[in-house]
N, C-alpha and C positions, 0 to 999 in steps of 0.2 A: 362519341356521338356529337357528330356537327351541329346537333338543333340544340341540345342543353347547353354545351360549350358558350352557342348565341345569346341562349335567354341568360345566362349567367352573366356574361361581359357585359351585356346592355345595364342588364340590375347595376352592377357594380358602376358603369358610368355614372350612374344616375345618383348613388351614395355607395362612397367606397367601405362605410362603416356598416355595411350589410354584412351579416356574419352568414356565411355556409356552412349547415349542419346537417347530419345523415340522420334522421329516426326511422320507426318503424320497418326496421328492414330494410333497410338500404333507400330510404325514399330520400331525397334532396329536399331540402327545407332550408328558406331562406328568413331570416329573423333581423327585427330590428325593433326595439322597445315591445317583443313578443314574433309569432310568426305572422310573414307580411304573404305567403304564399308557399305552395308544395309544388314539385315535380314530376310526379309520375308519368314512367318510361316502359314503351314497349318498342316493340322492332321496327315501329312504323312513323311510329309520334312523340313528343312529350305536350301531356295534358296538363296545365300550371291550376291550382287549386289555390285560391284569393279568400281569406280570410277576413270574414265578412265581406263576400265582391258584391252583395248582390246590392252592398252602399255603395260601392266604387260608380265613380262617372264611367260611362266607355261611349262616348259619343263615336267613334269607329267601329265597333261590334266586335272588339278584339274577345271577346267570352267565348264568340262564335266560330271565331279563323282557327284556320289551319296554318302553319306556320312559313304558306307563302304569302297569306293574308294579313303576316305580323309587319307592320311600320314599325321602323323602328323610334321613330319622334309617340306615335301615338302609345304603345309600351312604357315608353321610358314615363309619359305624363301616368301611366297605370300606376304604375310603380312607385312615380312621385306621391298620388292620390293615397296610396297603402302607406306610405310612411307616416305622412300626415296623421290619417284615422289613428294608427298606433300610437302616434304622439302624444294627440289630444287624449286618446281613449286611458293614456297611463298616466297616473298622477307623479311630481317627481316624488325621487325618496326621501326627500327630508318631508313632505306632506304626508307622507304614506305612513311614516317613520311616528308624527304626529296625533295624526289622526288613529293611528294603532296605539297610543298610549293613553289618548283619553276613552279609551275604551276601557282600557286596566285600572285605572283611576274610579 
């Protein structure tokens, strides 16, 4: 399929440390300090499902487009915008590592 093929390379432009994983029954799930967005595929389209999007900026309406309506500059800043949110949203693991002991304590 030419259209996920697309969304996939651009992801990957944009951070090649994006990991590609299959859950759910074959859906395409893209992950990076958690998942940054889903795939789902049918005969016609692929629908991209954005984890937490409804914080992502999309000042081009890409929520909306169909996949003649995808830029590829305005995607790749989506994409950027997702990485981010996960960034910030994960604490690292020497913090996480921390703060779960003084709980045991």
């Amino acid at each position: 399929m030419r259209a996920a093929s697309r969304i996939r390379r651009l992801i990957h432009e944009v951070d090649p440390a994006v990991v590609d994983t299959w859950k759910w029954r074959g859906v395409p799930v893209w992950e990076h300090s958690g998942i940054l967005c889903t795939g789902e595929t049918d005969k016609v389209a692929v629908t991209l499902t954005f984890a937490k999007g409804a914080a992502l900026p999309d000042p081009k309406g890409l929520f909306n487009a169909s996949l003649e309506g995808i830029y590829a500059t305005a995607f790749k800043a989506l994409i950027r915008a997702a990485i981010a949110r996960k960034r910030a949203a994960k604490p690292p693991a020497a913090a996480a590592r921390a703060k779960a002991s003084q709980r045991s304590a």
